[in-house]
C-alpha positions in Angstrom: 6.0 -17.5 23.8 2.9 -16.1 21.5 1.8 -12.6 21.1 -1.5 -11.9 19.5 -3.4 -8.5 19.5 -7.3 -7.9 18.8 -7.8 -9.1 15.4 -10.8 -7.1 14.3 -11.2 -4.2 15.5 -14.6 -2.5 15.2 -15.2 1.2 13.9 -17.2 4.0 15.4 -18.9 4.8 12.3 -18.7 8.6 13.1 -16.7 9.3 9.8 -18.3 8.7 6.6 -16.7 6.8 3.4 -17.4 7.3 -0.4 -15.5 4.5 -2.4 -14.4 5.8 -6.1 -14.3 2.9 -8.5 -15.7 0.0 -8.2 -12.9 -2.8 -9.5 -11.5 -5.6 -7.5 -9.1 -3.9 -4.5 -12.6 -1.7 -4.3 -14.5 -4.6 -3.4 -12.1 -6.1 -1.1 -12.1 -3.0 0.8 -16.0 -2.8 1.0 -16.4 -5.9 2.0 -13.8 -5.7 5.1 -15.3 -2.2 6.0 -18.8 -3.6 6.0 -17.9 -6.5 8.5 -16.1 -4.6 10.6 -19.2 -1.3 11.1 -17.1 1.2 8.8 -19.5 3.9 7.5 -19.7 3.8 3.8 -22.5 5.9 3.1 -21.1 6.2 -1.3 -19.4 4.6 -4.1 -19.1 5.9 -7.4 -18.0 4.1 -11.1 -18.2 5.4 -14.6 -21.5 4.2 -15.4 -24.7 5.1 -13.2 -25.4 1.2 -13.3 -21.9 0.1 -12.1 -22.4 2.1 -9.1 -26.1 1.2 -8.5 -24.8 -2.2 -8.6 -22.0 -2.3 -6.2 -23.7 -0.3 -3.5 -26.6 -2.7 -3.7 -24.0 -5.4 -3.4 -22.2 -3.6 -0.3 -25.2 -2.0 1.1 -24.1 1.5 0.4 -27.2 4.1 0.3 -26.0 6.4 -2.4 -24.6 5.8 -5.5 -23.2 8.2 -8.4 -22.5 7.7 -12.0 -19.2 9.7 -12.5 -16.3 10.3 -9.8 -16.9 14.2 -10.2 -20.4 13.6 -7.8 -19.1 11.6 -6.2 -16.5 13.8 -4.9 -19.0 16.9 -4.5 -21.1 14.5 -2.3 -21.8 16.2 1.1 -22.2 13.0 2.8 -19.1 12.0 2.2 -16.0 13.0 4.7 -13.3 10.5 2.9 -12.8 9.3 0.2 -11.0 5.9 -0.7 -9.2 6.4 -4.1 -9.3 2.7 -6.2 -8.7 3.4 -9.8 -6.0 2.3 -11.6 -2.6 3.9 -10.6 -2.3 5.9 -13.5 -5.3 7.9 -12.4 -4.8 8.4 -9.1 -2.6 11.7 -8.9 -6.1 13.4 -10.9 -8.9 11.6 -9.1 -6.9 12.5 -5.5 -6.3 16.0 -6.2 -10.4 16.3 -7.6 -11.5 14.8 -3.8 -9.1 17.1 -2.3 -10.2 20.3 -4.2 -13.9 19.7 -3.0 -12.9 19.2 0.5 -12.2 15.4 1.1 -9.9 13.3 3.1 -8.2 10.8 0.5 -6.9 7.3 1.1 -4.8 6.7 -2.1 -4.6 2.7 -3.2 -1.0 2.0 -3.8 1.1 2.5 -5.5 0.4 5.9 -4.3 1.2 7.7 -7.9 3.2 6.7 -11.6 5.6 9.0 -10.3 7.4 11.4 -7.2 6.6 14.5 -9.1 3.0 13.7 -8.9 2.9 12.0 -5.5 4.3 16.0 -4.4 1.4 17.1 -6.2 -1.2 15.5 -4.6 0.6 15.8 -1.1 1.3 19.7 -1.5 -2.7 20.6 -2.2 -3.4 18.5 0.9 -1.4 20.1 2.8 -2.8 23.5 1.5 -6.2 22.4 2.2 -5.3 20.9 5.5 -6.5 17.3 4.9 -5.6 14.3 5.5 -3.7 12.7 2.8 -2.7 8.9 3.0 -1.5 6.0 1.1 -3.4 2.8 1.0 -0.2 0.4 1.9 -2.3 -1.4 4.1 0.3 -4.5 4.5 2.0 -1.3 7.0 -1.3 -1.4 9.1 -1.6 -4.9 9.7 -1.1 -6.5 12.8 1.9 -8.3 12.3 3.8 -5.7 11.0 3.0 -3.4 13.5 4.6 -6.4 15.8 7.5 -6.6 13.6 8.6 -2.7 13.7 7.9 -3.3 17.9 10.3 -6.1 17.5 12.9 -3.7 16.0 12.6 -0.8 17.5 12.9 -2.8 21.0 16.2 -4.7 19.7 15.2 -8.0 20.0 17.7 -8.8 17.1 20.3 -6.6 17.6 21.1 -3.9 14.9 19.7 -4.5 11.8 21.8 -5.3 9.0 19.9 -6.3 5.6 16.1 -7.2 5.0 14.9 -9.3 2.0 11.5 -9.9 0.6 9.8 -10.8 -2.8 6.7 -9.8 -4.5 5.9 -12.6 -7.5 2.7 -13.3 -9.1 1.3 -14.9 -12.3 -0.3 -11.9 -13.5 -2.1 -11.4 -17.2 0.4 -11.3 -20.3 -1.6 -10.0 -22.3 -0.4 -6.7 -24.3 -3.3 -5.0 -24.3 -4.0 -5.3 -20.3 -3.1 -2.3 -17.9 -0.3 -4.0 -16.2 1.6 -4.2 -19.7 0.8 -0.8 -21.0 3.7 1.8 -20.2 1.1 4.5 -21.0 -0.5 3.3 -17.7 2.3 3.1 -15.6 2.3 -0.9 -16.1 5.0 -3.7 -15.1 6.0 -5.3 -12.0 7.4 -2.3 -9.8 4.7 -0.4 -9.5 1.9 -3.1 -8.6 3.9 -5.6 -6.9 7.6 -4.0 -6.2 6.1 -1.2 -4.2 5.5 -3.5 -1.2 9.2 -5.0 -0.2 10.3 -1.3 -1.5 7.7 0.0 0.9 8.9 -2.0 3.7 12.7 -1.5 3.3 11.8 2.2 3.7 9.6 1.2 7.1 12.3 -0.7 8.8 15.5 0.9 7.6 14.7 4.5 5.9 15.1 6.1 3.2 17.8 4.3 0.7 21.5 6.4 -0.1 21.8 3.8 -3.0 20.1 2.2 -5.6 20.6 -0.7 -7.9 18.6 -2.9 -9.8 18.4 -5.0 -13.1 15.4 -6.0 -14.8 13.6 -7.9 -17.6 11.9 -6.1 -19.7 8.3 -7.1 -22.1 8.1 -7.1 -25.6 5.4 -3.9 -24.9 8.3 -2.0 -22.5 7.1 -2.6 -19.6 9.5 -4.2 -16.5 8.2 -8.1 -16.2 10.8 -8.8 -13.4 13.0 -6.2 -11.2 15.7 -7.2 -8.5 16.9 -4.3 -6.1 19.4 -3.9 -3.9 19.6 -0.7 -1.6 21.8 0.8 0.6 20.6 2.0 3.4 22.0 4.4 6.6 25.0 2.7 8.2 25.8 0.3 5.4 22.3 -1.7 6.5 21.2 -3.5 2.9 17.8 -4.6 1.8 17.2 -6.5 -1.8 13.9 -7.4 -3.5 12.3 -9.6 -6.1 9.5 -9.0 -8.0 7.5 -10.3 -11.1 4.7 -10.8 -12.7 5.9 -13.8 -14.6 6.4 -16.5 -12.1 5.5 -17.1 -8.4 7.0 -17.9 -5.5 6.9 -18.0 -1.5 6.8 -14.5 -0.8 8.5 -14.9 2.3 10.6 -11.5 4.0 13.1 -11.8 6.3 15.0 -9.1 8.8 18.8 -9.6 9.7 20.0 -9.0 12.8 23.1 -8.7 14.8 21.8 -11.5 17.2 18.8 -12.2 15.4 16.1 -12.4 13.1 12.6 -12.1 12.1 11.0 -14.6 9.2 7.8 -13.4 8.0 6.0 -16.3 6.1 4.4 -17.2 4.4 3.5 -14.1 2.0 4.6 -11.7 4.2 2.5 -8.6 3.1 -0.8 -10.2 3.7 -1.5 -11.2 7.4 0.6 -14.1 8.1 2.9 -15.1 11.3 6.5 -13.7 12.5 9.1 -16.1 14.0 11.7 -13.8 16.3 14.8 -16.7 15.9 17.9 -15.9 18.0 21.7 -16.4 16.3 21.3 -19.7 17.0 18.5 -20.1 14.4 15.6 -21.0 17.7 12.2 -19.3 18.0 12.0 -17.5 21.0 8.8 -15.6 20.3 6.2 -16.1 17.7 3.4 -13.4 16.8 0.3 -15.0 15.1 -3.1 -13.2 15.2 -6.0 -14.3 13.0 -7.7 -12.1 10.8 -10.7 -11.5 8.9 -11.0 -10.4 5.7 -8.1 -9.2 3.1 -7.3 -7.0 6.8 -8.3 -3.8 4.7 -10.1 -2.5 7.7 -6.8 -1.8 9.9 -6.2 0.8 7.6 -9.7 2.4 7.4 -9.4 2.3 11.3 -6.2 4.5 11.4 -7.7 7.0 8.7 -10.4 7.4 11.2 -8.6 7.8 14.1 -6.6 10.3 12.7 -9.8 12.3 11.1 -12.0 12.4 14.7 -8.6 13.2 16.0 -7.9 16.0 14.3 -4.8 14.9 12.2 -3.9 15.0 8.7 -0.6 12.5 8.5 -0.6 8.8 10.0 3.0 8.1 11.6 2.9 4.4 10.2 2.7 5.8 6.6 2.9 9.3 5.8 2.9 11.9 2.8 6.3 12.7 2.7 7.3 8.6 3.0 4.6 8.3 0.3 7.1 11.1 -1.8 10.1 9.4 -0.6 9.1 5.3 -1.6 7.9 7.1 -4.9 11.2 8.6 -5.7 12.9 5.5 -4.8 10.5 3.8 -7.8 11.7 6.1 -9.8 15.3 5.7 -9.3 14.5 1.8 -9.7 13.2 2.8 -13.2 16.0 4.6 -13.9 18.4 1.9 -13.2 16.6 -0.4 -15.5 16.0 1.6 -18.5 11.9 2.2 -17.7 10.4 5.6 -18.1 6.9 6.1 -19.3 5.2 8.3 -22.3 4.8 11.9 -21.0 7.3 11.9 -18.4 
């Protein structure tokens, strides 16, 4: 058997989008937005020029030359946070203050202290606050928690999944810069951490060990966390090497096999204790799948909402306190903390 949902699912274009920065992820989310009838209506960068340029790219009609306006713009009713990680806790709380909506690029913060932050002046301003872990929106892992919740492999007993990429080694780049919150956890670790928290809650336990770079920064990180009831779930992740980036959910009759890189939209194999499919969820999708997460942000805005159920604040706080802790175990704290 093969489930597959609607792959593309097309917005109403009632709730209007300013993008802040204008970097890689930033692009990746205009472009799915755009294809699937999102309303983007600004984008702003540092430079007037940068911001001229990418809305001309992306067909957006207003562009701003410094985040500030483009916060303050009245045309705008969310806005999608894209800057590094190290600024997001500031350029969240600045859309906030002026009366925006916020979807915050993961990692959601450097730190739990100033994911609380953000998430306590949303709450006093009564707006939607919400982390940009689209892997949780995509269509697969919406089958996936289905598939769990439904007990189609029994009670689940550990989860595993890595996050490895050949990224820049370069000391002077972000992602080796502890002043900017760089290393392996926060860009790449954060998505099997994220999960583990989606399937099996928030961990009692945590270990890890990890190799550090010569500029202090974590290169590689392996986790293991103890979940409620004994359940375990263990992660890989570096920025040194690469690998499948497979996930896969353990079962007391069962499992799921996610593959191949599980956080970006792939296929899901349910296999009984005998090791043979008997169910298999594969639904093509266009784009990075950016847009699934856009469509929940609006769904939740026209309806009058301020927390999404499949990722909110407070499991933004928790995953960020569980980074933390990971840091902890591994000897990684950042200048200023």
């Amino acid at each position: 058997m093969t489930t597959a949902v609607d792959p593309d699912p097309v917005s109403r274009g009632t709730v209007r989008w300013g993008i802040l920065a204008t970097g890689g992820v930033a692009r990746l989310f205009a472009r799915d937005l755009r294809t699937h009838g999102h309303r983007v209506t600004a984008v702003g960068s540092r430079t007037l020029a940068g911001a001229r340029s990418f809305a001309e790219q992306f067909g957006i009609p207003r562009a701003h030359g410094s985040y500030d306006e483009l916060v303050a713009d009245p045309e705008v009713d969310v806005v999608y946070v894209a800057t590094t990680h190290d600024r997001h806790a500031e350029n969240a709380q600045a859309a906030l203050a002026q009366g925006k909506h916020v979807l915050v690029e993961k990692p959601f913060t450097v730190n739990a202290a100033q994911a609380q932050q953000v998430v306590d002046l949303g709450r006093r301003r009564g707006l939607l606050v919400m982390e940009a872990m689209w892997t949780r929106f995509l269509p697969h892992m919406r089958f996936v928690r289905e598939a769990v919740a439904a007990g189609r492999i029994g009670e689940v007993r550990s989860l595993h999944a890595d996050h490895t990429q050949l990224l820049p080694s370069d000391p002077s780049h972000r992602l080796n810069d502890p002043r900017r919150g760089g290393g392996a956890l926060l860009d790449l670790g954060v998505y099997p951490l994220s999960l583990a928290h989606d399937l099996l809650g928030v961990p009692d336990e945590v270990t890890a060990v990890g190799e550090l770079a010569a500029t202090g920064v974590d290169a590689s990180v392996a986790t293991i966390l103890r979940h409620d009831r004994g359940a375990l779930s263990t992660s890989f992740s570096s920025m040194r090497t690469r690998g499948p980036n497979r996930a896969v959910v353990l079962g007391t009759s069962g499992r799921l096999e996610i593959a191949p890189v599980w956080y970006a939209p792939t296929e899901v194999e349910v296999r009984d204790h005998r090791g043979e499919v008997v169910d298999r969820f594969d639904a093509p999708v266009s784009g990075r799948g950016m847009q699934y997460q856009a469509t929940e942000v609006e769904r939740l805005i026209e309806d009058g909402e301020v927390a999404s159920p499949l990722m909110s604040p407070g499991e933004s706080v928790a995953v960020m306190a569980t980074l933390d802790r990971v840091r902890a175990a591994i000897g990684l704290r950042y200048p200023g903390e």
